[in-house]
Structure formats: C-alpha cells, structure tokens
Residue, then its C-alpha position, 0 to 999 in steps of 0.5 A: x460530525x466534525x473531521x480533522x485532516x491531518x496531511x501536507x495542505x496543498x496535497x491533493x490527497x487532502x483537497x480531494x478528501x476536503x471535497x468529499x467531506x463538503x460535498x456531503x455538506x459536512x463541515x469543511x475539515x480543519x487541516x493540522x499539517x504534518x510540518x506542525x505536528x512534527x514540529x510540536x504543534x498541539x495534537x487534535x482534541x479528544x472530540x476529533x475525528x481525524x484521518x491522517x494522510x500521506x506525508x510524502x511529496x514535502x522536501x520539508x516534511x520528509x527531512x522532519x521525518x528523517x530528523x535531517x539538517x538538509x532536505x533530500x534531493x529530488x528522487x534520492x533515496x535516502x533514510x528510508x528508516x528513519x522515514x518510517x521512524x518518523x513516521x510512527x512518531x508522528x502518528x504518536x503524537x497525533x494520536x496523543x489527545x485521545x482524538x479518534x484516528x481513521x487509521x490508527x497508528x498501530x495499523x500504520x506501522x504494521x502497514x508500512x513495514x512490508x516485513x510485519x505486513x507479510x507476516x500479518x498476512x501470512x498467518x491470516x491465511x491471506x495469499x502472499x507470495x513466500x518470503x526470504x528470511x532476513x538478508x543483510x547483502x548481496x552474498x546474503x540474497x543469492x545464498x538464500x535464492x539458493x537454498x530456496x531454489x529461486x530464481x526469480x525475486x522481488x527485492x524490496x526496501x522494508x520502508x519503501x513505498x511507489x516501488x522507489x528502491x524495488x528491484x526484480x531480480x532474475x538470476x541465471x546460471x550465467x547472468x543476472x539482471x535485475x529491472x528498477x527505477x533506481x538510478x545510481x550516481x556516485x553520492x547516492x540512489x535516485x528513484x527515477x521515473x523510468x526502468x533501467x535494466x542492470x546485467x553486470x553482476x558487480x552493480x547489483x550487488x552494489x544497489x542490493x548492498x547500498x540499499x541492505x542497511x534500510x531494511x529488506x524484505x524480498x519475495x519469490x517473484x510470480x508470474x502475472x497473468x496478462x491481457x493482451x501484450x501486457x502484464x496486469x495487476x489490481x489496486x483494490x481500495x477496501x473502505x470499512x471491509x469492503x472492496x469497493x475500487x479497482x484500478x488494472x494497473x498493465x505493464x510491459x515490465x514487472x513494475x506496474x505502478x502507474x506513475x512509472x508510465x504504465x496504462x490503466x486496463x480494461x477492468x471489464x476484460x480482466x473480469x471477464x478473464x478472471x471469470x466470476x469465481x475467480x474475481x469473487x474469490x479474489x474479492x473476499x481475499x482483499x477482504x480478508x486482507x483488510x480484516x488484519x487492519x481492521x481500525x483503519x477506515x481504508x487500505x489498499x491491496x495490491x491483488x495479482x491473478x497468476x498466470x491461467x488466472x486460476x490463483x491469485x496472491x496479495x503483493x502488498x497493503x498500503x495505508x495510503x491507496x486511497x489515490x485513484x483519480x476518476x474511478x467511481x463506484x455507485x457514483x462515489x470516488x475513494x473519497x466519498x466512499x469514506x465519508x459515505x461510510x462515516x455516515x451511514x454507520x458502517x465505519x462505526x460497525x467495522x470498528x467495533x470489531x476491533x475490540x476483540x482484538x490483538x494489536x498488529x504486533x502480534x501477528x497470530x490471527x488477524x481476527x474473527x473475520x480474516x476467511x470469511x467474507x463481509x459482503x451480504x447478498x443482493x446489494x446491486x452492482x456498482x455503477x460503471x466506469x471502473x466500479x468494482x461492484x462486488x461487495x456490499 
C-alpha cells in the first residue's frame, strides 16, 4: 500500500498522519502540497491512494483558494465563498487521475457547506437542530426568528469552519445580545481568539449583514446539558462507520471549540451522566451521521446531549475532525485508527457501500445503513485515556 498526502507540509495534521502511516511500517507517504495543486501541478496517478488534509493554516494556500492577489490578514475574515469555491476545485483536480481519494470530493463539498450538510442530515432522520430558511440580512434574520418563534439562534458562515464568523444570537423584547470571536474594525472582521459580547442592536445587525453575502446558515439554539459550572459538547471521530474518539469539549459560554480557551472534560463523568442508554444512542447517531458520507474514511460529529441528558442532536460534521491530540483508543490515536482501517480491510468494507448510492447532491437518503447501527456485539472496550469504546 502506497498512500499519498495531499495537505500543507509543514502542518501537523499531515506530520501526524505521516507518522502513522510509518509507525505501522508502510512506506513513508509521499506529500503533494496544496500550494502545487492549486498551482497545476500534475494530480496523483491513477494507482494512488490519497487522503486529502485540511488547507487551512497557509496565508498562501488560502489566498490560492480565494484566487486573491493579497494574502489575508491574520484572522480576517474574508472570502469565505471563494474559499469553499476553491476548495472543491482543488479537490477536483486532485481527483482528476483517477487516483483513490479518502475523502472523496463529493463528500467534501457537502461537508463543508453546513446548508447542504443539515440537509443531508435532516432527511437521514439524523437529530439536527431546526433551521431557518435562507436569510439575506439582519431584517431577514429577526423576521424569520419571528415567525418561527425563536428566541435564540446559531448564526453561522455557510463556509465557516473553528466557529470563525459564528454568532449566538439571543433576542428580547428589549435587547439582544449576541456572543462571537468576531472582532470588528472599520476595513474588516477579525476572527479572534476571545468571546466578546455585543448588545447594541445596530452593531449586530452590522456583523449579520457584513457576513450575509458569504452565505448563512442559522440554527435554533438548544440547551446543552452541563457538568459541573460548564456546558459541555463531544467531538466524536468516526473512522470507516465507526465512532472510535470523543474529546468533552466544556465551556462557560456557547462556543466550546477548544482553541477558544476552553478545557477538555471528563469523558467518564459525561457517561456517567448520560448514562449507558443515552451514550449508546448518542453512539449510533454519530453512525448514522457518518452513514451520509460514506466514501470518506473519517469525519467529525459534533454531537450535543440536551439538558436532562435525555435528547441529544448533531451541530455539525466535519471533514477534517481528525485533530485530537493525546486522545487514544485501543492504543491508537485518530491517525493510527485510519491506517488501522486501511489495513485490516475495514475501509474497504465500508467503501463498498458506497456503490449503491446517491451522491450528497441529492439529499433524499443517505443510504441502507443511515438508522441502523454498525457495531457488532462483543468487541472489548476500548483502552482508557479518552477512549471511546462503543463501537466495533
């Protein structure tokens, strides 16, 4: 087996996975970077096997993906669009060999457009909170809160992705407030590495309308449950069907991503909470979510239980969630885990339910498994130290 990476070098996403692969004495993967594919560099071989990592973190590589003259600034938040335009250009390019992609770009697209990836959801009948229709600007927003009667919402950049451009929104009959990274300077939006609170009606509706012509996609906000004095959520990587990672993400506030300062949880605790019915349940929706893309070898669900731990509902499935440092599970981390499944046959296995089904472009079923469950019964827990061990 001979794997092609197709990633920014010096990343570590791609350094990790590099290791894996060596780890598991397979040949080092050759490395393909995103500054040459954008550039027209010759795609991988019709032989390759080739798992295409995140573009993000390259002033370069993004200006490539935006087709901009400048680079951005740092934290600007810019282009999101032609980001995402970009992006499943590249993925087209890569993919015009005919070499074997891990994620294929279908997939990929759907992923990291959060209006076609709620659809996807919705109609495999995976938990997701309810959506506004399309809003075009802030009169837009509050008209359709209105008539939905909702109070709270998730505003999110259809393209965004590390909650860069994110606002939770909550509207009174006297106020609003709305909780983001972002920070706003006359030329421009700045995703920074802190919350800050707006209440003045007239700069929200600025950020709301500044950020409306990328593409918006907003959701009723849900009530998290808690552990301790923190709100807490999961991302669960579910490498070839199966849910084999969780990192407790605990906040204060309503964003949880874990560069924004936030701590990781207890995973324990938040089982033990959940209880064994619930965390089951829970487990076989990740499944379930992962059923939609099923010619990826990995994604990441962002999976929230609802207060009284009872209910719980997908926020997200990301493409490249593979990222979870230190959290191991039968020994392996998220890496390992897919080269794992690359060599014992289960990517293969998975793939091959693919076949039989629609592309994400046509969100009607997301195939024979979506509802039922993958895990085959008696396989062992997996090992401590943020394992998951719920599924085979």
């Amino acid at each position: 087996m001979r794997l092609t990476v197709v990633g920014n070098p010096d990343n570590r996403r791609v350094m990790l996975f590099r290791r894996a692969v060596r780890d598991a004495g397979l040949p080092d993967p050759a490395v393909l970077p995103w500054a040459q594919v954008l550039t027209g560099a010759a795609p991988p071989a019709g032989d390759a096997l080739v798992r295409v990592d995140s573009p993000g973190e390259d002033p370069e590589v993004d200006r490539l993906l935006r087709g901009a003259a400048i680079p951005a600034r740092h934290g600007e938040l810019v282009g999101l669009a032609d980001t995402y335009t970009g992006l499943v250009a590249g993925m087209g390019r890569v993919a015009a060999g005919g070499a074997t992609l891990l994620n294929h770009p279908d997939d990929v697209a759907a992923l990291c457009d959060k209006r076609r990836c709620h659809a996807l959801l919705s109609a495999a009948g995976v938990p997701v909170p309810a959506a506004l229709p399309p809003v075009g600007d802030y009169p837009q927003l509050r008209a359709a809160m209105a008539a939905a009667g909702w109070h709270r919402v998730f505003v999110k950049p259809a393209h965004g992705s590390s909650a860069a451009g994110v606002i939770a929104l909550a509207v009174g009959p006297r106020r609003v407030q709305a909780v983001t990274t972002i920070e706003t300077t006359p030329d421009g939006l700045f995703n920074s590495l802190r919350l800050r609170r707006y209440d003045d009606e007239a700069t929200v509706a600025a950020l709301v309308d500044r950020l409306a012509p990328e593409g918006l996609h907003v959701e009723r906000w849900l009530p998290k449950a808690g552990l301790a004095d923190r709100v807490v959520d999961l991302r669960v990587v579910v490498v070839a069907g199966r849910p084999s990672h969780a990192v407790v993400r605990a906040a204060r506030g309503p964003l949880t991503n874990l560069h924004l300062g936030n701590a990781r949880g207890d995973l324990g605790a938040l089982r033990t909470a959940a209880g064994p019915a619930a965390w089951s349940a829970a487990m076989e929706t990740c499944e379930r979510a992962a059923a939609c893309f099923p010619r990826s070898l990995h994604v990441g669900v962002d999976l929230m239980f609802l207060v009284g731990w009872r209910r719980h509902a997908v926020a997200e499935v990301n493409a490249f969630g593979d990222l979870l440092p230190g959290v191991l599970a039968d020994g392996r981390d998220t890496y390992a885990e897919q080269v794992h499944a690359l060599t014992s046959g289960r990517w293969d296995r998975w793939r091959a339910t693919a076949a039989a089904l629609p592309t994400p472009a046509a969100p009607s079923r997301c195939g024979p498994a979506a509802g039922q469950p993958h895990a085959a019964p008696g396989r062992p827990a997996a090992t401590q130290r943020e394992a998951v061990g719920c599924a085979p």
